[in-house]
DRENTI-633040 format. One record per residue: x, z, y of N, C-alpha, C in turn. Coordinates in steps of 0.1 Angstrom, whole numbers, plus 5000, padded with zeros to 4 digits. Last residue first. Layout:
! residues N
[[X,Z,Y],[X,Z,Y],[X,Z,Y]]
...
***
This chain:
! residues 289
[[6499,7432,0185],[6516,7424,0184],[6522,7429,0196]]
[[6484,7461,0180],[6480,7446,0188],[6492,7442,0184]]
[[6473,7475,0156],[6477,7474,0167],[6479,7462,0168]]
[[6444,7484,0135],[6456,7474,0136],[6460,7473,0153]]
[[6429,7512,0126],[6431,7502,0136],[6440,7495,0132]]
[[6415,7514,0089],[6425,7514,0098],[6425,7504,0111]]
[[6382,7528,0083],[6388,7510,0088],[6400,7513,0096]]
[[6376,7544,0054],[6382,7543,0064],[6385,7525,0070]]
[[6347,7546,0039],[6363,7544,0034],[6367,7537,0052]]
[[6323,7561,0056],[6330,7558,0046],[6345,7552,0047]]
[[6323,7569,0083],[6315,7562,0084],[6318,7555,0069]]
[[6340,7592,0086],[6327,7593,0095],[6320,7584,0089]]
[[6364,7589,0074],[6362,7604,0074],[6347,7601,0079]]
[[6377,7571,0107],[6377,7578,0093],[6373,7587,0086]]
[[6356,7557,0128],[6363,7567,0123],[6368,7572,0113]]
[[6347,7524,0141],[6348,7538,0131],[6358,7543,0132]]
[[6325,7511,0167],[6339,7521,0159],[6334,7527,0152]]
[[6314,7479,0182],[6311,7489,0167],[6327,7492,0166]]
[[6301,7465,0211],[6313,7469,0204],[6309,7475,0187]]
[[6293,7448,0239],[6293,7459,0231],[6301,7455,0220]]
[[6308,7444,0271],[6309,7440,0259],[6302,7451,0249]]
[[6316,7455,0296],[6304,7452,0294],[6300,7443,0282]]
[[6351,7439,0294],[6341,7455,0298],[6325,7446,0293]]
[[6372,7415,0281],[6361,7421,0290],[6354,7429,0290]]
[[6406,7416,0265],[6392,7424,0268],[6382,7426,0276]]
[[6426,7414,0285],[6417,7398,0274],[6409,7402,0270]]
[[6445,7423,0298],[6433,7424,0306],[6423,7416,0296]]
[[6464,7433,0289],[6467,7418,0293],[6455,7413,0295]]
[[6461,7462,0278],[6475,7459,0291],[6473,7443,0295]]
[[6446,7481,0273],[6443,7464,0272],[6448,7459,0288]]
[[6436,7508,0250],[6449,7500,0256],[6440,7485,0257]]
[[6406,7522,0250],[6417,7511,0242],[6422,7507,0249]]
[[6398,7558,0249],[6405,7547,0250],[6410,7543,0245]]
[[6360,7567,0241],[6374,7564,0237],[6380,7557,0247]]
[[6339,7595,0239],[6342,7585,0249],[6361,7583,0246]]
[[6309,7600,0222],[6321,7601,0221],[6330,7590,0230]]
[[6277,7616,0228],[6288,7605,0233],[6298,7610,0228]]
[[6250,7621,0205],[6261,7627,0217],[6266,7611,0219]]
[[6214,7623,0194],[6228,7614,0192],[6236,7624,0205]]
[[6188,7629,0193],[6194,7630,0180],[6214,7626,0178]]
[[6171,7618,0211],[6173,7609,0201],[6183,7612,0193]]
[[6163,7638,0222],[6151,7626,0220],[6155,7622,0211]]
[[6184,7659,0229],[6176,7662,0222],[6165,7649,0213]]
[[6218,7650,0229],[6205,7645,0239],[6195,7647,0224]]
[[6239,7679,0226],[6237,7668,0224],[6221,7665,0231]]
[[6272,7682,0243],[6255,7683,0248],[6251,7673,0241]]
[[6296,7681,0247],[6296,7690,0239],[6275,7695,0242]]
[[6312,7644,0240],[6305,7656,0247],[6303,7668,0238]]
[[6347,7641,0237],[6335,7645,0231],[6327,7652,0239]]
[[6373,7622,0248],[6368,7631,0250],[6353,7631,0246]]
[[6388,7603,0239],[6391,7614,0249],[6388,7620,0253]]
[[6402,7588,0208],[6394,7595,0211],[6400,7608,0225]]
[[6418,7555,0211],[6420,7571,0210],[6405,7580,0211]]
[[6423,7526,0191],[6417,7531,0204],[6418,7546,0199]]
[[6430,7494,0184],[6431,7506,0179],[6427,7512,0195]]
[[6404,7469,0174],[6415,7468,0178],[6415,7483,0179]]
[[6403,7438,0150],[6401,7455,0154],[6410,7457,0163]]
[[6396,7408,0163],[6394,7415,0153],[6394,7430,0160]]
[[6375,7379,0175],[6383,7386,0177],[6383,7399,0170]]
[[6361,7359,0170],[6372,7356,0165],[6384,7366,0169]]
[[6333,7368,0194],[6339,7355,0181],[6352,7355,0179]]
[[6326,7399,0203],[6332,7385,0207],[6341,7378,0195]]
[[6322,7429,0201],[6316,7419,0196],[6314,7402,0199]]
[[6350,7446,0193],[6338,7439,0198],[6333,7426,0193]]
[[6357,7470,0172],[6357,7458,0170],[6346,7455,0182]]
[[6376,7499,0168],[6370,7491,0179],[6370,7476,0174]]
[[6386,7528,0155],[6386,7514,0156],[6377,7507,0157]]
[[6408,7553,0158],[6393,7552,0165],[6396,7534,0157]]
[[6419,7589,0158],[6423,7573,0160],[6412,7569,0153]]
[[6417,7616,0181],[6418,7611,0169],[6417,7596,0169]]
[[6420,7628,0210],[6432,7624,0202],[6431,7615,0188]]
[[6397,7650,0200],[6406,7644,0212],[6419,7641,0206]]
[[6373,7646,0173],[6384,7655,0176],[6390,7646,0193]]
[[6344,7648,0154],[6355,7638,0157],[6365,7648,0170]]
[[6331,7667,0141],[6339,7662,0134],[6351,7654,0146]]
[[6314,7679,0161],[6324,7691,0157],[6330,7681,0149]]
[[6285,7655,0147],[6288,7668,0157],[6298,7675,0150]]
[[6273,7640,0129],[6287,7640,0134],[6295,7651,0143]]
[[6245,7645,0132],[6255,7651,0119],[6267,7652,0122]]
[[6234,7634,0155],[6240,7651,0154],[6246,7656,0146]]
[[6256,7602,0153],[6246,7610,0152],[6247,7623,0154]]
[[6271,7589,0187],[6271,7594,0170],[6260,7601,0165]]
[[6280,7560,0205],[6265,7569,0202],[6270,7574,0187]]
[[6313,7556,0225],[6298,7554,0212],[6290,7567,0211]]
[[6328,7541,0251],[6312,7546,0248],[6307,7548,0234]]
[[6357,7532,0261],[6346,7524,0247],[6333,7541,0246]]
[[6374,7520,0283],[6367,7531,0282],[6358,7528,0271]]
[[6408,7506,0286],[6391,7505,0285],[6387,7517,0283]]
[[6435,7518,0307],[6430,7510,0293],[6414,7510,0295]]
[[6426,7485,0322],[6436,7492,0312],[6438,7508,0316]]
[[6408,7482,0341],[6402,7478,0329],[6411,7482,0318]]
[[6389,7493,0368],[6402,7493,0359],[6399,7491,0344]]
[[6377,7479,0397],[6376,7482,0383],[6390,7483,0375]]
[[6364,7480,0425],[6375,7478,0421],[6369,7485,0404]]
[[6346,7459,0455],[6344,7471,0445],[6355,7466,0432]]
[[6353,7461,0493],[6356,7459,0478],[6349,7467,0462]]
[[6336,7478,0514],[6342,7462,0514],[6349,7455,0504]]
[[6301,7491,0511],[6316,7489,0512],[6324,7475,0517]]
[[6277,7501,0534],[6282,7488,0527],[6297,7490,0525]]
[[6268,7536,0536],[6272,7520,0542],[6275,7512,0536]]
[[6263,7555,0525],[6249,7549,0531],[6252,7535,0532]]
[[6285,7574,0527],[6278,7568,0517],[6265,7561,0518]]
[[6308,7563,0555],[6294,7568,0551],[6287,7562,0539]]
[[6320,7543,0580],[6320,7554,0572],[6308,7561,0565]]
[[6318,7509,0587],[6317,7522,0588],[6315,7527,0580]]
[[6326,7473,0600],[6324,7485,0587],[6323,7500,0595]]
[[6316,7446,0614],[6319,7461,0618],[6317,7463,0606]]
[[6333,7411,0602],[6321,7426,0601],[6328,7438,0606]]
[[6356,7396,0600],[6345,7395,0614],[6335,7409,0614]]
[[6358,7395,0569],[6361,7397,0578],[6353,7391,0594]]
[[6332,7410,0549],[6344,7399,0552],[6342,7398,0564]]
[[6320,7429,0520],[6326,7425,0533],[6333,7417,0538]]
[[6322,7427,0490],[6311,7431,0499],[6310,7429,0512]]
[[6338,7414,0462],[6336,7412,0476],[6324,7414,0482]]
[[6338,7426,0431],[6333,7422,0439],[6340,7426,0455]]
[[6365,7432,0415],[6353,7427,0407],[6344,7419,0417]]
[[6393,7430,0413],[6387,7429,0421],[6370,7425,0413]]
[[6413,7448,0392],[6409,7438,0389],[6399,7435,0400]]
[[6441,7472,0388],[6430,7468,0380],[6431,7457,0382]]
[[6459,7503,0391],[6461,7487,0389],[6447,7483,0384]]
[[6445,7519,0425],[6448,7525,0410],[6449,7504,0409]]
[[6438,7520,0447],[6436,7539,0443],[6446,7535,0429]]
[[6444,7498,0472],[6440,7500,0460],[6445,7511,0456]]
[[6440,7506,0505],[6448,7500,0495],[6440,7501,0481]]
[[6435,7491,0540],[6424,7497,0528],[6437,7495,0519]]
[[6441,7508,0573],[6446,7502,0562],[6440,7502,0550]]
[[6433,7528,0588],[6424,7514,0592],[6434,7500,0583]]
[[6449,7547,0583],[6434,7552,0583],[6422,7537,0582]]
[[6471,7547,0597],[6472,7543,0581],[6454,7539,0575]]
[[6467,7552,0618],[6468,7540,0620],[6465,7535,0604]]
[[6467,7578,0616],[6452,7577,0622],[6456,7561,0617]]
[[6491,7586,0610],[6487,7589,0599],[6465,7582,0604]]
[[6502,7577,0632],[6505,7568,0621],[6496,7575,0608]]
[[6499,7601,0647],[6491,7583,0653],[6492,7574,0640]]
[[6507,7623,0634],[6495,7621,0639],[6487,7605,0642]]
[[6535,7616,0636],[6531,7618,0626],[6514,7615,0626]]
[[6535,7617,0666],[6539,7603,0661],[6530,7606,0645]]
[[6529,7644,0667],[6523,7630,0676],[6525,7621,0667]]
[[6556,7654,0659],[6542,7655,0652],[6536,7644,0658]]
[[6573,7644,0680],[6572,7643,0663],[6564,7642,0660]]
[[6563,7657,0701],[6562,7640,0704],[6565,7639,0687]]
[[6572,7682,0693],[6558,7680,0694],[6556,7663,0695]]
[[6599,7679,0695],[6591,7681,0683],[6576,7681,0679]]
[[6606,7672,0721],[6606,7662,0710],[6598,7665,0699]]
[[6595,7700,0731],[6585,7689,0737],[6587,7674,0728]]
[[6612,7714,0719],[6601,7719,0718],[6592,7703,0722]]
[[6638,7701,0738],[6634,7705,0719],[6626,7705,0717]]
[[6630,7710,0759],[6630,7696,0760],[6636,7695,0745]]
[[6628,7738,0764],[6615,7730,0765],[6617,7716,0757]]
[[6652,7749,0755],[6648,7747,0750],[6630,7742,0747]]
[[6665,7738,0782],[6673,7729,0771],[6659,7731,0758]]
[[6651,7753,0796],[6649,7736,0797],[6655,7731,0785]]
[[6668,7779,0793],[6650,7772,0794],[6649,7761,0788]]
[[6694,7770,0803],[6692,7775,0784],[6675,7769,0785]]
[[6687,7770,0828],[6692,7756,0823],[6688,7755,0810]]
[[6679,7794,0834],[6669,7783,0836],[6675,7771,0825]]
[[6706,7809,0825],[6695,7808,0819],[6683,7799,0820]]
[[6717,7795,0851],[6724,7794,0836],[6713,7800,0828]]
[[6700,7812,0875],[6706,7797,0873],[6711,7790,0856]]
[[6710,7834,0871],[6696,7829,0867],[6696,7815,0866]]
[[6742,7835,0873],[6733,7841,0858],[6719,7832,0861]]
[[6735,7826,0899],[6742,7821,0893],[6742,7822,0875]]
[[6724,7849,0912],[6720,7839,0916],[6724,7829,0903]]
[[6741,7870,0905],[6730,7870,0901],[6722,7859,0905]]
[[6760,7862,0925],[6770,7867,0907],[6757,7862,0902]]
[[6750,7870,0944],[6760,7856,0943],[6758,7852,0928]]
[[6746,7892,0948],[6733,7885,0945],[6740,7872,0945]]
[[6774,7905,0949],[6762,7906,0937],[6753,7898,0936]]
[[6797,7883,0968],[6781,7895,0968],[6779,7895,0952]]
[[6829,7884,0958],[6818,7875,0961],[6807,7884,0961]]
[[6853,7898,0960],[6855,7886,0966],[6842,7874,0964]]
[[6858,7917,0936],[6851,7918,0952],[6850,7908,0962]]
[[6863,7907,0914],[6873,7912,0923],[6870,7914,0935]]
[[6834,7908,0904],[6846,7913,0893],[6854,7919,0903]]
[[6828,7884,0913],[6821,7889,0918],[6833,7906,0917]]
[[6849,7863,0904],[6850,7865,0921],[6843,7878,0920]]
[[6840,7866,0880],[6848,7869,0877],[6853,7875,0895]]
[[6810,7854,0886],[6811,7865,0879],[6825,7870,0880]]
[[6819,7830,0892],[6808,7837,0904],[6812,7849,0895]]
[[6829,7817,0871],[6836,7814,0886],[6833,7830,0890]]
[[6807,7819,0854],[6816,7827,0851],[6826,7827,0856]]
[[6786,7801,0866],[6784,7815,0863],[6799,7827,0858]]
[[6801,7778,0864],[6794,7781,0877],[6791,7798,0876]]
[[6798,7772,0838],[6812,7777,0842],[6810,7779,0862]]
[[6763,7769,0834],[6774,7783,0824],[6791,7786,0835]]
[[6763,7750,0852],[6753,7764,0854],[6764,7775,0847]]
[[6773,7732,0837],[6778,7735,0845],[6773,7745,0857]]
[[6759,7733,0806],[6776,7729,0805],[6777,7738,0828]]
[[6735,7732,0814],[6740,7741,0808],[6755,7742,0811]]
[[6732,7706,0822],[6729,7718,0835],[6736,7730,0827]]
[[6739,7692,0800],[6747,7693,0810],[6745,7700,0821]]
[[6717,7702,0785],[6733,7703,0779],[6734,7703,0792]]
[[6697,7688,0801],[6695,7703,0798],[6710,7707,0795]]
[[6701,7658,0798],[6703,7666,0810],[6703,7681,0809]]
[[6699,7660,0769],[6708,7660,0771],[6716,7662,0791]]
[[6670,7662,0765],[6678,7672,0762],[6693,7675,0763]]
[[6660,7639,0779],[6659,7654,0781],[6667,7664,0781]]
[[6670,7622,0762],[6677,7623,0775],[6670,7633,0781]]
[[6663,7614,0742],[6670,7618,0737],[6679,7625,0752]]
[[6631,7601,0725],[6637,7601,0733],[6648,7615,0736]]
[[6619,7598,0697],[6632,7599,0700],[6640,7600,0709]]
[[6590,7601,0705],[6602,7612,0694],[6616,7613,0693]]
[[6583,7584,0723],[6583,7600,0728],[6594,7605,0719]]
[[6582,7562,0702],[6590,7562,0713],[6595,7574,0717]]
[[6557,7570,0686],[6574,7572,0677],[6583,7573,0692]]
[[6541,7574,0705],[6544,7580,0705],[6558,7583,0694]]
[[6540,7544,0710],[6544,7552,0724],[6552,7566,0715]]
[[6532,7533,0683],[6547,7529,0687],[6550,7538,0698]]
[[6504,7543,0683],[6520,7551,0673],[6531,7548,0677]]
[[6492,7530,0702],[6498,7542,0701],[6506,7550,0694]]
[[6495,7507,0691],[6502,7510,0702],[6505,7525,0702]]
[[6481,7509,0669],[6496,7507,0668],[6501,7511,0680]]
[[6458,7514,0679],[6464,7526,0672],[6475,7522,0669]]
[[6450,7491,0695],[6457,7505,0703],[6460,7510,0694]]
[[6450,7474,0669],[6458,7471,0676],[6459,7482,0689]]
[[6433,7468,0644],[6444,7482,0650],[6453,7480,0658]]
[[6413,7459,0624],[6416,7453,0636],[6423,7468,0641]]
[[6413,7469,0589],[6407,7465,0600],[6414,7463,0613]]
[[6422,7451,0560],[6429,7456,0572],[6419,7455,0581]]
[[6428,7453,0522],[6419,7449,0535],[6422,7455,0550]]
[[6445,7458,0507],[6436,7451,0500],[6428,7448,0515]]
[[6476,7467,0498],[6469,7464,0508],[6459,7453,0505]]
[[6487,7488,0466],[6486,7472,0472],[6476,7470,0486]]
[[6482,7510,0450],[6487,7510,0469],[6488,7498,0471]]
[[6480,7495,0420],[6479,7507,0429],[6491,7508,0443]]
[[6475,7458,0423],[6485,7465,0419],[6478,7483,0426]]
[[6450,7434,0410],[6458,7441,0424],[6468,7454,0414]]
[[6439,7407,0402],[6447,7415,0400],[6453,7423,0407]]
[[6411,7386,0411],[6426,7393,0412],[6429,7402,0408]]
[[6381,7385,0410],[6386,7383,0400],[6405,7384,0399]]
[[6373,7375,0447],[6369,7380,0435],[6381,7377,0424]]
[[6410,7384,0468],[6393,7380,0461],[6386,7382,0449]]
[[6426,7396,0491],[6425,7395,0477],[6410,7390,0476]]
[[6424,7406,0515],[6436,7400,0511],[6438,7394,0496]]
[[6408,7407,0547],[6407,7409,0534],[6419,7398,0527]]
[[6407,7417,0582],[6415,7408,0573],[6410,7414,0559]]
[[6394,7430,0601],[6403,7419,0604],[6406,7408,0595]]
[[6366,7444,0608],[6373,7443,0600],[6379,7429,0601]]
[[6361,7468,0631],[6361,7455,0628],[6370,7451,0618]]
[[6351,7500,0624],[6361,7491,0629],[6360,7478,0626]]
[[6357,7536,0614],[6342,7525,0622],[6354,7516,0627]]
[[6369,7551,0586],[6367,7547,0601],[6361,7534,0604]]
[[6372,7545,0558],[6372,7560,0563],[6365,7562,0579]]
[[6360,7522,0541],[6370,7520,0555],[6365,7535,0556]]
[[6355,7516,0509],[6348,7516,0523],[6363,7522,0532]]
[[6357,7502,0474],[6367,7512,0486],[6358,7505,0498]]
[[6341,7519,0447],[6337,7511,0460],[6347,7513,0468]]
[[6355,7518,0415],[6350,7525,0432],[6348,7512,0438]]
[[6356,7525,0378],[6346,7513,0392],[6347,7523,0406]]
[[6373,7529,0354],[6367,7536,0363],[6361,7525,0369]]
[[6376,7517,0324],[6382,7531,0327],[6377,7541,0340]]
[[6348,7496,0322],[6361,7500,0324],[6359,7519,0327]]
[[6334,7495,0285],[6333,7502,0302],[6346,7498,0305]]
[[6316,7487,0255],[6331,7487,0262],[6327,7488,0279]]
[[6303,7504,0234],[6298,7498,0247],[6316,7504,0254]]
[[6288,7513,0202],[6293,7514,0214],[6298,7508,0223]]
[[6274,7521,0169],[6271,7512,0181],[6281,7518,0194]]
[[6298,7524,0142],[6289,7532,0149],[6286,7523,0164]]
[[6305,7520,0105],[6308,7517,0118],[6296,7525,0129]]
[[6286,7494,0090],[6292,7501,0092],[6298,7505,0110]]
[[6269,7470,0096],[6264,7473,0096],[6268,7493,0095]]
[[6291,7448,0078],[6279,7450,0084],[6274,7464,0082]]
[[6321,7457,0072],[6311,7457,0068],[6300,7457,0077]]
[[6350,7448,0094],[6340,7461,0089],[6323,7454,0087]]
[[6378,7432,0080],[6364,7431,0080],[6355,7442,0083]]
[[6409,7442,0083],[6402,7444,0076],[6385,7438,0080]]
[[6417,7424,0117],[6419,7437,0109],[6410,7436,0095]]
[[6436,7401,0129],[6424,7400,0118],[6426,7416,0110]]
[[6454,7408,0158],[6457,7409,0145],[6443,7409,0134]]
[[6441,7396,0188],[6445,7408,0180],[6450,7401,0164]]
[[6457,7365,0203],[6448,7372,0196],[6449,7386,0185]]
[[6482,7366,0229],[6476,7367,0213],[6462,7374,0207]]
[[6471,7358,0262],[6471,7371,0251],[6469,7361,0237]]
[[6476,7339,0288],[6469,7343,0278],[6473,7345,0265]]
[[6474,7360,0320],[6485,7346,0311],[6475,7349,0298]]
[[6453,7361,0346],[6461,7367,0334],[6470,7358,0324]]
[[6437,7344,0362],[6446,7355,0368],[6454,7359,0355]]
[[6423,7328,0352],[6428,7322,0366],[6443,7330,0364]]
[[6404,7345,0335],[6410,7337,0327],[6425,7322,0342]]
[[6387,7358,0347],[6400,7361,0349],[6410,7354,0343]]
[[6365,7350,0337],[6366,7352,0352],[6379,7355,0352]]
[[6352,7329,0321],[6358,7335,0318],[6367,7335,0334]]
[[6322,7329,0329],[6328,7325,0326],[6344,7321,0331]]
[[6313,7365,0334],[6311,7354,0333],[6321,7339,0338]]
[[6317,7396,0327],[6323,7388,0333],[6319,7373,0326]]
[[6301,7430,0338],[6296,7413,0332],[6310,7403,0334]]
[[6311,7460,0337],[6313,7449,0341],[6309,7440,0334]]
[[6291,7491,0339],[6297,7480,0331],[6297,7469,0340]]
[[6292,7520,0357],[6286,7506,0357],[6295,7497,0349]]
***
């Protein structure tokens, strides 16, 4: 889905960009029709059913990848994470176990040595061994039982992270669908609560004819003029060619990227590229300053 940006939406959020460089002129009419996109569009939705607490960004922001974009209400699932980090570290289990150890073990080797000189029963001696093993037991329940309060913890924070929204990737807030006070829930059916766009680099769309078919290549260099007043060529990659062409009209897709690190390219723009080799005498890109 192409982005519309009306008047001039970002123009708040970005510092503002040199104009490209005045590339060569491309002749009317040269050149090939195509359609600036961003790079991607998601909807981010909450994984889990929850009131939603907080949104942290608005229309037309800049967000960063993993930036915290929206928080639903988590206040037992902190709890719970906090009980169970608690459980993980607790340290006095294992250290009553040492110490039954420590005096079960020289308890056992009193009784064993008396037992040795006849000066204590067998079931003395054997009282005292089981005794020293119980203790070994315990020592190794109360390992077993941190490790599990480990995982736990792992488990409650990884549920808690669950009711955290971040951004997937750097872009640009396009729209607000949600606000705060609303139940959200899971499911392609439901209302998200942000929709996100990446606009570096751009995605450029052109229509080639079937003649062109097998010429244009991955990787090959591309030049992009949109169609906004006073702005010139700008250089872009080829990334990939369909390999189906659409029977009705005779045409494929070739899908380019243009770098547009300072966001001054709006999406949903159309456009004209050439190629060299494709559309007559070549229109070198000009890179940006």
């Amino acid at each position: 889905m192409a982005i519309s940006w009306g008047t001039n939406a970002l123009a708040a959020t970005v510092p503002a960009a040199p104009k490209a460089v005045a590339a060569a002129a491309t002749p009317a009419g040269a050149g090939f029709d195509c359609l600036i996109e961003p790079a991607q569009m998601v909807e981010l939705s909450s994984p889990v059913t929850g009131l939603l607490e907080r949104v942290t960004v608005r229309r037309g922001d800049k967000v960063a990848r993993g930036q915290l974009l929206a928080a639903l209400e988590s206040t037992a699932e902190q709890a719970s994470a906090e009980l169970a980090r608690y459980k993980s570290e607790q340290v006095g289990p294992s250290r009553l176990a040492e110490a039954k150890i420590e005096f079960s073990g020289r308890k056992f080797n009193r009784r064993r040595d008396m037992a040795a000189d006849k000066l204590l029963s067998a079931q003395d001696r054997d009282d005292a061994e089981a005794e020293y093993k119980q203790a070994q037991a315990e020592l190794q329940v109360a390992r077993e039982n941190r490790e599990a309060a480990r995982l736990e913890y792992r488990q409650q924070s990884g549920l808690l992270n669950l009711r955290s929204i971040r951004s997937p990737f750097d872009g640009v807030v396009v729209d607000q669908l949600a606000y705060p006070g609303e139940v959200v829930e899971p499911g392609a059916g439901k209302r998200a609560i942000l929709k996100l766009a990446q606009l570096d680099p751009l995605r450029i769309r052109v229509i080639l004819p079937m003649s062109a078919f097998g010429k244009p290549a991955v990787g090959m260099a591309a030049s992009v003029v949109p169609e906004l007043q006073g702005r010139g060529s700008y250089a872009a990659k080829v990334r990939m060619v369909d390999r189906i062409i659409d029977a009705a009209s005779g045409t494929f897709v070739v899908f380019l990227d243009m770098p547009n690190p300072r966001l001054d390219i709006p999406s949903g723009v159309k456009c004209r590229a050439s190629f060299a080799g494709l559309d007559g005498p070549g229109n070198p890109a000009r890179s940006r300053p």
